[in-house]
KEVO-529897 format. One record per residue (C-alpha): residue number from 1; residue in one letter; chain; x, y, z. Coordinates in steps of 0.02 Angstrom, whole numbers. Example, Ala and Ser with C-alpha at 12.3 -4.5 7.8 and 13.67 -1.06 7.14 Angstrom:
% residues 2
PT    k  r  c      c1      c2      c3
PT    1  a  A     615    -225     390
PT    2  s  A     684     -53     357
END
This chain:
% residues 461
PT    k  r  c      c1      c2      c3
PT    1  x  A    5306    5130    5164
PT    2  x  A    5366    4956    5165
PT    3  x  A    5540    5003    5102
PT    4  x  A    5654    4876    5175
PT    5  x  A    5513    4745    5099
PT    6  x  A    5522    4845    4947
PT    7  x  A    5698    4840    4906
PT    8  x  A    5751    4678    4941
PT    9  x  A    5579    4598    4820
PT   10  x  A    5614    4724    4680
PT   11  x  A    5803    4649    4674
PT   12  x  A    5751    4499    4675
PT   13  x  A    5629    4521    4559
PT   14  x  A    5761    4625    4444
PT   15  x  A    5866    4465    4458
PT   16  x  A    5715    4366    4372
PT   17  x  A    5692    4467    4240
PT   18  x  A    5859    4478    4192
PT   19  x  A    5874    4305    4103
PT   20  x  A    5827    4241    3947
PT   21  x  A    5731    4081    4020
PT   22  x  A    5680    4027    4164
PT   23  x  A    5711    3841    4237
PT   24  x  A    5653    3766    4421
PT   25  x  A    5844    3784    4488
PT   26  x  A    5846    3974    4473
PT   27  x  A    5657    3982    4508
PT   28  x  A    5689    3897    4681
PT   29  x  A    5826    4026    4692
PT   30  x  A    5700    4174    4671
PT   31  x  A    5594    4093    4791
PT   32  x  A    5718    4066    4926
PT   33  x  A    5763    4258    4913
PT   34  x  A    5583    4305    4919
PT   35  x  A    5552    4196    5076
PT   36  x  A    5709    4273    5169
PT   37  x  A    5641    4458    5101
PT   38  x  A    5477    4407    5196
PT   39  x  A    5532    4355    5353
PT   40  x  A    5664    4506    5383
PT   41  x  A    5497    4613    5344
PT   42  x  A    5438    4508    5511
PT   43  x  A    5295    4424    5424
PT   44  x  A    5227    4272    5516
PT   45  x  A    5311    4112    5461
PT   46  x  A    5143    4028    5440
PT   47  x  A    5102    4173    5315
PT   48  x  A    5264    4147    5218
PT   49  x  A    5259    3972    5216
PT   50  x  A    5068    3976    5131
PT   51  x  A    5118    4100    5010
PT   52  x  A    5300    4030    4948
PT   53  x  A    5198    3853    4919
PT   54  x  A    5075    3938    4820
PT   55  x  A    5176    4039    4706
PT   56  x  A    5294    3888    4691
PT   57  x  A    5161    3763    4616
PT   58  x  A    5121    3915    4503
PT   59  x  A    5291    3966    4448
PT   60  x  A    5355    3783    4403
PT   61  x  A    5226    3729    4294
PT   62  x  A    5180    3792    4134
PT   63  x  A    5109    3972    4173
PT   64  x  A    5280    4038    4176
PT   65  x  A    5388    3894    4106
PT   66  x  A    5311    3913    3920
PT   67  x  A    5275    4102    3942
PT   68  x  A    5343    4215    3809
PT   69  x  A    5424    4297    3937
PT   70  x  A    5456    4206    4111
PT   71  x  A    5521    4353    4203
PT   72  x  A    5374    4453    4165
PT   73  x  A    5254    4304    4229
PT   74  x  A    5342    4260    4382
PT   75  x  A    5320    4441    4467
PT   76  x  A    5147    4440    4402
PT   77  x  A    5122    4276    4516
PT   78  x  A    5223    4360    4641
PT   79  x  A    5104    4486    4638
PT   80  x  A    4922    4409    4628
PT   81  x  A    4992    4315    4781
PT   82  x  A    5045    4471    4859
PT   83  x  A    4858    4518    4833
PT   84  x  A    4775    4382    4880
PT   85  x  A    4853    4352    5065
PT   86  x  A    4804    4530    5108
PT   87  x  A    4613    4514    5067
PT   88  x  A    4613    4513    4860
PT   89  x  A    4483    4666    4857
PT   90  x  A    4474    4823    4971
PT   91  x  A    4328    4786    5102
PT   92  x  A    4196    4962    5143
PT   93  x  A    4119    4966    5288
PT   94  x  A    3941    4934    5310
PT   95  x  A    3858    5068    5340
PT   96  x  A    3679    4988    5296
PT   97  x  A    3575    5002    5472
PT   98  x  A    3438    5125    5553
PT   99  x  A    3518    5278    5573
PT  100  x  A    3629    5309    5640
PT  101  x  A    3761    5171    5624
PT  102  x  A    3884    5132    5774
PT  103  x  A    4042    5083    5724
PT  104  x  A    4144    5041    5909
PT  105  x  A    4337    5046    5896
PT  106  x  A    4459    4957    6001
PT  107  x  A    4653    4919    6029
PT  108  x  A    4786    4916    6143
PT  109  x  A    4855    5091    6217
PT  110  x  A    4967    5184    6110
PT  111  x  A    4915    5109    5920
PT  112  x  A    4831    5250    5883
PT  113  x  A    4676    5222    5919
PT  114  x  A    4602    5402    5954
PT  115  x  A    4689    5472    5827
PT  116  x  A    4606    5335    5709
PT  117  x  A    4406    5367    5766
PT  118  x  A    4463    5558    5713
PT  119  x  A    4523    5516    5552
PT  120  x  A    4363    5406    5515
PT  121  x  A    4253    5531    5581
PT  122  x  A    4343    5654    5425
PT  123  x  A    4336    5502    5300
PT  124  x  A    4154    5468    5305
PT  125  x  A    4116    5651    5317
PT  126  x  A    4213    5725    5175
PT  127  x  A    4195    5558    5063
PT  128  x  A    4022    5514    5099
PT  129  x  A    3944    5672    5149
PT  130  x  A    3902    5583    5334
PT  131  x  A    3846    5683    5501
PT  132  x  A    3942    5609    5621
PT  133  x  A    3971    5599    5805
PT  134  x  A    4101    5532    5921
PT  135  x  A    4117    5491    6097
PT  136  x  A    4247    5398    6226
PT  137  x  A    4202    5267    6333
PT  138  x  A    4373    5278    6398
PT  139  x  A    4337    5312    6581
PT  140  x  A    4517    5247    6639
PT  141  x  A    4607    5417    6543
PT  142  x  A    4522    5567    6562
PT  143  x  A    4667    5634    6446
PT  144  x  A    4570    5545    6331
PT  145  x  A    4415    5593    6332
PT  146  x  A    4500    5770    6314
PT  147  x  A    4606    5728    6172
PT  148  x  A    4441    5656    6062
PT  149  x  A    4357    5822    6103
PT  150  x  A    4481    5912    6044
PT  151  x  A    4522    5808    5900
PT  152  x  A    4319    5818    5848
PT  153  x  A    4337    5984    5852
PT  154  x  A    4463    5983    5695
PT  155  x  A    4367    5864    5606
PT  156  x  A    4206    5953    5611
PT  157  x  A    4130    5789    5721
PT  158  x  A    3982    5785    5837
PT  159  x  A    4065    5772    6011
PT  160  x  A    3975    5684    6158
PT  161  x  A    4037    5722    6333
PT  162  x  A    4080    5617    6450
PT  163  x  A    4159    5588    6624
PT  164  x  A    4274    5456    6713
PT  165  x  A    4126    5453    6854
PT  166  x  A    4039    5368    6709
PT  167  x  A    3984    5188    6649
PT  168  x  A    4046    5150    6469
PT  169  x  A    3901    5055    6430
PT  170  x  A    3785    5216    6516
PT  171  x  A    3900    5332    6410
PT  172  x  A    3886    5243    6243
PT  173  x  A    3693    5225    6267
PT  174  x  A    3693    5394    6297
PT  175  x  A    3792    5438    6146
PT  176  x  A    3664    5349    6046
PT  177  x  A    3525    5424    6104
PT  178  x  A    3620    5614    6075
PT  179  x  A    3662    5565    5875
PT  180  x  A    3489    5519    5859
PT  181  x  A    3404    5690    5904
PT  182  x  A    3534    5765    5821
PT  183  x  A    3507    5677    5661
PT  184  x  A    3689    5619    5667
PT  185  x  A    3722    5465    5534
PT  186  x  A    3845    5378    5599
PT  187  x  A    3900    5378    5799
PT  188  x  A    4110    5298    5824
PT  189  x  A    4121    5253    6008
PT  190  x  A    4303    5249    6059
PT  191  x  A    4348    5118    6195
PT  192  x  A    4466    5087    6342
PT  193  x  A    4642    5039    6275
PT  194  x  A    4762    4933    6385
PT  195  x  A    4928    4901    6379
PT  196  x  A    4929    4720    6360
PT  197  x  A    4779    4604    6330
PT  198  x  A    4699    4526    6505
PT  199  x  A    4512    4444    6551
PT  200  x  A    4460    4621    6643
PT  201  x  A    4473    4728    6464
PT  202  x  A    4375    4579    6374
PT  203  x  A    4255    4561    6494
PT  204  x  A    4205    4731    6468
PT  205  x  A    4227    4774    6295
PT  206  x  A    4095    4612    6270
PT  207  x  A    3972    4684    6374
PT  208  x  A    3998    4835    6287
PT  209  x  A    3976    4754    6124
PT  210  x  A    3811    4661    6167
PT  211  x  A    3734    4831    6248
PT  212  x  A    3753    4939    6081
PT  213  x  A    3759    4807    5947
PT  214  x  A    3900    4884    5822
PT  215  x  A    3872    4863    5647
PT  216  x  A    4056    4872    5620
PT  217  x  A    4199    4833    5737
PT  218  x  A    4338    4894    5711
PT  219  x  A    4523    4846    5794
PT  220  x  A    4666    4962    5769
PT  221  x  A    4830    4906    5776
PT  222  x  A    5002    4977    5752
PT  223  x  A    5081    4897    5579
PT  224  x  A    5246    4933    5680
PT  225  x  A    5245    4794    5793
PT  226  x  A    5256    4668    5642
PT  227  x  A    5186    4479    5646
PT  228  x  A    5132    4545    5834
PT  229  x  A    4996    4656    5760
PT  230  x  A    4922    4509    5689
PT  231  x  A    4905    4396    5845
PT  232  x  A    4849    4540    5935
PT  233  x  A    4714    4567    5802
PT  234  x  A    4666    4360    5841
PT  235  x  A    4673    4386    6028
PT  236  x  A    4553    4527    6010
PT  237  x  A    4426    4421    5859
PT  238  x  A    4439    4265    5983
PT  239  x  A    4339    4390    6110
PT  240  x  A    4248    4494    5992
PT  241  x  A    4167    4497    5805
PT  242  x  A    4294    4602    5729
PT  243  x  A    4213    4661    5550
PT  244  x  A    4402    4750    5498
PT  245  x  A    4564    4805    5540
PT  246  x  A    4632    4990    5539
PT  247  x  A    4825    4953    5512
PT  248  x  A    4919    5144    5594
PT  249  x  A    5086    5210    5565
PT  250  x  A    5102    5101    5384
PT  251  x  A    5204    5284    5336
PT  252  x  A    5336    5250    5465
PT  253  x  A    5345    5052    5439
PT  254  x  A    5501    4995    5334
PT  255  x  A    5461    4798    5356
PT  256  x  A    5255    4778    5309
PT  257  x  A    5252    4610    5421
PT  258  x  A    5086    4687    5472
PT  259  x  A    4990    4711    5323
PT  260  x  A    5056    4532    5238
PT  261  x  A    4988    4432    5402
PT  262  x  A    4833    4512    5485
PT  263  x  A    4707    4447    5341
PT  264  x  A    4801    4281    5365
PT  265  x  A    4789    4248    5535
PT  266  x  A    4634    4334    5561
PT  267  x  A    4530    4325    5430
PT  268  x  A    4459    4503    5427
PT  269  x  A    4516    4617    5327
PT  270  x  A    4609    4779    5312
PT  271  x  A    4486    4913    5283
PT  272  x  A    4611    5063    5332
PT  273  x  A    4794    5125    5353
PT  274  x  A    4861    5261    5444
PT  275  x  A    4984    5353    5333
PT  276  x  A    5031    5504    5443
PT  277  x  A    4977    5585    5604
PT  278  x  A    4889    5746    5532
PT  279  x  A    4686    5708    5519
PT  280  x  A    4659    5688    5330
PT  281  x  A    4812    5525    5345
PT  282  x  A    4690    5395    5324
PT  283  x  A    4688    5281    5162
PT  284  x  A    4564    5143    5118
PT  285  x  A    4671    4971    5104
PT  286  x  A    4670    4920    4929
PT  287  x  A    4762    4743    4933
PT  288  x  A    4795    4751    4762
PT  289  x  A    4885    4935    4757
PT  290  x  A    4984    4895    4904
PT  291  x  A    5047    4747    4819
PT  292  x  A    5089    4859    4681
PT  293  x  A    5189    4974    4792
PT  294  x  A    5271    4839    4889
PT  295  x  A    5355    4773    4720
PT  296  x  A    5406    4946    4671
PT  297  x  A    5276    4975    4537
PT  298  x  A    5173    5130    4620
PT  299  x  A    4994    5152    4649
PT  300  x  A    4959    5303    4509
PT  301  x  A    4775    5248    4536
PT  302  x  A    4788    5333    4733
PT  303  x  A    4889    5471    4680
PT  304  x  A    4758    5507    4553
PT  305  x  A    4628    5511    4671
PT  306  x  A    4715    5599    4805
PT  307  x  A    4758    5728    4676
PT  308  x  A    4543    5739    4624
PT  309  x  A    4516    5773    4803
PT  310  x  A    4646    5894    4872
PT  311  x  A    4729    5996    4726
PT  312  x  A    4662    6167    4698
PT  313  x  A    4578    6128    4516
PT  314  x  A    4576    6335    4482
PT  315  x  A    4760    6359    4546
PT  316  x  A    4789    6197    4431
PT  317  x  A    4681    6273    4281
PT  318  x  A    4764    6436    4278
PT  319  x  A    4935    6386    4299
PT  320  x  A    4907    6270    4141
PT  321  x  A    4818    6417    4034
PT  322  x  A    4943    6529    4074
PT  323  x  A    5094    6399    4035
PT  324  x  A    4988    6360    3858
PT  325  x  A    4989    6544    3808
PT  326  x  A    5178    6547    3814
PT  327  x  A    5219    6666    3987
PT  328  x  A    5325    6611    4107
PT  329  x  A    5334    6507    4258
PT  330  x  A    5399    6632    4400
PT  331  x  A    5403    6604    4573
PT  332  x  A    5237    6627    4616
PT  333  x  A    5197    6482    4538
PT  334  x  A    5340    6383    4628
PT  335  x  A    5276    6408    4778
PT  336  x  A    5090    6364    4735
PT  337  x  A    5164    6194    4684
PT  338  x  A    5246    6181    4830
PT  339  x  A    5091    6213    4925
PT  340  x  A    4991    6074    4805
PT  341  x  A    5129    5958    4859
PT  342  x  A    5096    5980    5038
PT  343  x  A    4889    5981    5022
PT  344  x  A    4954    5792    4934
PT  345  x  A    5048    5747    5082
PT  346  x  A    5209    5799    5046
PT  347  x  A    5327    5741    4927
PT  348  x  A    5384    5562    5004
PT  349  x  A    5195    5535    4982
PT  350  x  A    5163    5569    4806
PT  351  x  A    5339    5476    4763
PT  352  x  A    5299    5314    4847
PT  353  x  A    5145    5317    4743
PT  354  x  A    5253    5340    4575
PT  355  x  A    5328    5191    4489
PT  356  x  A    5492    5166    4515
PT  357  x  A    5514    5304    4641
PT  358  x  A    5552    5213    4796
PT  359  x  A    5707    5259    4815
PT  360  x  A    5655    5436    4771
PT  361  x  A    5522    5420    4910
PT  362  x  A    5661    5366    5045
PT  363  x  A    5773    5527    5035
PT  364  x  A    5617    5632    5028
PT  365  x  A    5549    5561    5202
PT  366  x  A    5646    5625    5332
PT  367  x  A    5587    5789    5429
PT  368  x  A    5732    5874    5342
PT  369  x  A    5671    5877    5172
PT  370  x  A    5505    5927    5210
PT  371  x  A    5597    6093    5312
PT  372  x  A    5684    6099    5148
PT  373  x  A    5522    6149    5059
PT  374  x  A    5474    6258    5204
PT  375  x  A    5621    6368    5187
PT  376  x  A    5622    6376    4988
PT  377  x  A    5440    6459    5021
PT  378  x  A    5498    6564    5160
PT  379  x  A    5654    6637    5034
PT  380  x  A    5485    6683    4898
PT  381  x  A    5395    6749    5022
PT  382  x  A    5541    6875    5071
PT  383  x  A    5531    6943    4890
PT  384  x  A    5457    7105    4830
PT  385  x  A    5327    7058    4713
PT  386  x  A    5433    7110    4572
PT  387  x  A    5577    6982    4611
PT  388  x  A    5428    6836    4627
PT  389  x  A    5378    6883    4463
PT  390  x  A    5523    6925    4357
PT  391  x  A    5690    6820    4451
PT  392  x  A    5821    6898    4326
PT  393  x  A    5822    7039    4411
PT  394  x  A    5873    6973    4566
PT  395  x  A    6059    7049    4592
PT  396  x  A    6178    7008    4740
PT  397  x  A    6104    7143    4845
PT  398  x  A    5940    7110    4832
PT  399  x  A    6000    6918    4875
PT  400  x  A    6075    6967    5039
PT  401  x  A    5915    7069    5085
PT  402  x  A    5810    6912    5037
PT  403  x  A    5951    6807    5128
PT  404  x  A    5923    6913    5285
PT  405  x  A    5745    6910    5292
PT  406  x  A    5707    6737    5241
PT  407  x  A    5845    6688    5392
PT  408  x  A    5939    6600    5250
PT  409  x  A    6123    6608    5150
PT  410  x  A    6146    6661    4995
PT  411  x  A    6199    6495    4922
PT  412  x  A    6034    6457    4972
PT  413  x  A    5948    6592    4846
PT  414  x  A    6060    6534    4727
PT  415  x  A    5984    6362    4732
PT  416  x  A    5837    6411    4746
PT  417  x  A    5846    6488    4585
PT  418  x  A    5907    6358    4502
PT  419  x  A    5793    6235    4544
PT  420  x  A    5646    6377    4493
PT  421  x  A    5760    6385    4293
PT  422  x  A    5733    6185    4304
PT  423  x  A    5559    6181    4343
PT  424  x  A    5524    6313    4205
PT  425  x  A    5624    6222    4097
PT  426  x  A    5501    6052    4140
PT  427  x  A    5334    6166    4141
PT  428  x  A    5388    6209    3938
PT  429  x  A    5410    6041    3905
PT  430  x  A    5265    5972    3991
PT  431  x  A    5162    6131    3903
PT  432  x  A    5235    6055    3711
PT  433  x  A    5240    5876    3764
PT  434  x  A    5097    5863    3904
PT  435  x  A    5185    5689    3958
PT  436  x  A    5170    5602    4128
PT  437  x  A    5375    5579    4090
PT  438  x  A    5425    5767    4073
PT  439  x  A    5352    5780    4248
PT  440  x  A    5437    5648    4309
PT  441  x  A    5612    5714    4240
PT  442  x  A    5575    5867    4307
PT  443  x  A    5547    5801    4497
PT  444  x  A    5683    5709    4475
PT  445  x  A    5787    5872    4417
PT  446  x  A    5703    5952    4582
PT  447  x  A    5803    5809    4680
PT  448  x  A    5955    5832    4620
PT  449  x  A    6051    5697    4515
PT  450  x  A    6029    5530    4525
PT  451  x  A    5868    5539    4636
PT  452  x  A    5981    5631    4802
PT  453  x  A    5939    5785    4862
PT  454  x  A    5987    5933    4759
PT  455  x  A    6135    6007    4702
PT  456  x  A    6235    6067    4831
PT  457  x  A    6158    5951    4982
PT  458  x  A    6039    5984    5093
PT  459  x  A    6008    6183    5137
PT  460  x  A    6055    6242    5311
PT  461  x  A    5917    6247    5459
END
């Protein structure tokens, strides 16, 4: 997320650090890196203009001039500024109304904007316990209407039918009506997307708005299309009362132009991003940890939380018992851990969210390493229990039957193995030491050296 952005601030910032003192010649330096860094990430030049002023008057005068050290004060500027133009705090929705609460959701065609009522329908029922329903008003696409059913269905939503013979306003109405006798506590009415902004879309989505009297309205946008997102967002708050902004695809979006200018220009705030396309990809926007993440620093506070909610505590519990009484970590284990990762997101995921693992969380993005970790649990599986549990006994025959079943070479067993006398090499460490940093030097051992892939490249496909 926000690599290119990443990079180029954490040099900078590195650069900072680096000396002794600080004076207003190599400040203005920092600051004229910091401004280029923010308009290659496409961020509006209004935005960057507000923001280099501020941190400017900060940085010069005594706040980092008579700090102990300068370095150290000038990123935390850097960084409260960071904060501060993308909303300071992270912004709930209101969900305080007569049951049930209608939260309508709009956007141009293509952000993601079915995808995103789905993934809020999950959110509010697995964080808050809410019964909720969903329904498209989207009478233009009858692909999708289909395509909310069907995505309900996964999330375990209320669905409320509807037809392209149909008024929206009739539909959402109707909708309303449903949750109620159903008890439903929250009703998300998806709405017409367009491919560009014009007076007929507006028109309606007003009406629309005054007939069912949202308590939160929400505009999704793709974080993709940079400073663009955010004068979409205005187009759309000029015609409606936006309450938020769900920001989509921030996984895929190297620049972050989006997140640093929507709060800006619009004034509402960030209440979601899209991390993924699978249902469960939705995050709330904390300003503050995607500051942190932006300047290389992690957000251990998400990965925490994502860990609370997803990891199998009893697979977790008994792997650490059985670690603590001194047996081994065979390959049964391996490929529960591999499973955890995956539950997490993957591992580009949980390395973004680590300090200092940007880089780490670069080469771990593409489609290819995740097949990687498909394949390694594909060779275990092709194991006799025996071989899962005890690898030394693993000879070269038994490595070309595993090879042949596992559709795999033998190089790749190999490696496979090695990587498994690593990670049993961290799990003893991390059962003497219990540190966060034997982990981390055994993830990094999984990657090979120096944070690449590991040893031996990238397995064949």
């Amino acid at each position: 997320m926000f690599e290119n952005l990443t990079d180029k601030l954490s040099q900078t910032l590195r650069n900072v650090t680096g000396r002794g003192k600080l004076s207003e010649e190599n400040i203005k330096d920092a600051l004229k890196e910091v401004r280029m860094a923010l308009l290659e990430a496409d961020v509006a030049l209004s935005v960057v203009k507000d923001f280099i002023d501020k941190v400017k008057v900060r940085s010069i005068g005594l706040e980092v001039m008579e700090s102990l050290s300068p370095g150290q004060a000038f990123i935390k500027i850097v960084n409260q500024e960071l904060v501060e133009v993308m909303g300071a705090s992270n912004n709930e929705l209101n969900l305080a109304s007569q049951p049930p609460a209608v939260i309508m959701v709009a956007g141009l065609q293509g952000a993601g904007k079915t995808t995103s009522v789905a993934k809020l329908a999950r959110f509010l029922k697995e964080r808050y316990k809410k019964k909720v329903m969903v329904a498209s008003v989207d009478v233009y696409r009858p692909a999708a209407i289909k395509q909310l059913e069907t995505l309900a269905g996964e999330v375990d939503a209320l669905f409320f039918p509807s037809s392209v013979d149909q008024k929206p306003i009739a539909i959402a109405e109707g909708a309303i009506a449903d949750a109620k006798t159903k008890f439903a506590d929250v009703v998300i009415i998806d709405t017409a997307g367009r491919l560009h902004i014009d007076n007929e879309m507006m028109s309606e989505i007003k009406s629309l708005h005054k007939a069912i009297n949202p308590v939160e309205t929400l505009f999704v946008v793709d974080s993709m299309t940079g400073q663009d997102a955010a004068n979409t967002a205005k187009a759309f708050d000029d015609a409606l009362p936006l309450t938020g902004v769900i920001l989509t695809k921030a996984d895929g979006d190297a620049r972050g132009g989006a997140a640093l200018s929507v709060r800006a220009i619009t004034g509402k705030p960030i209440k979601f991003m899209g991390m993924g396309e699978k249902v469960d990809a939705l995050e709330p926007f904390f300003p503050d940890r995607v500051a942190s993440r932006i300047l290389g620093m992690g957000d251990v506070l998400s990965l925490v939380e994502d860990a609370e909610r997803k990891l199998d505590k009893k697979k977790a519990d008994k792997l650490a018992t059985k670690i603590r009484k001194g047996k081994s970590f065979d390959l049964n284990d391996m490929r529960d851990q591999f499973q955890q990762m995956r539950n997490m997101g993957g591992v580009a995921s949980m390395l973004d969210k680590l300090p200092g693992m940007a880089g780490l969380s670069q080469a771990a993005e593409s489609d290819v390493a995740e097949k990687m970790f498909g394949q390694m649990e594909a060779i275990i599986c092709s194991m006799t229990p025996q071989e899962r549990q005890f690898p030394s006994v693993i000879s070269g025959s038994r490595k070309r039957r595993i090879a042949s079943g596992s559709g795999t070479q033998i190089q790749d067993i190999n490696r496979l193995l090695k990587q498994h006398k690593q990670m049993q090499k961290m799990m003893k460490k991390m059962s003497k030491k219990g540190g966060m940093k034997a982990m981390m030097r055994g993830m990094q051992g999984m990657m090979g050296p120096g944070g690449g892939m590991p040893p031996g490249g990238m397995p064949r496909m």
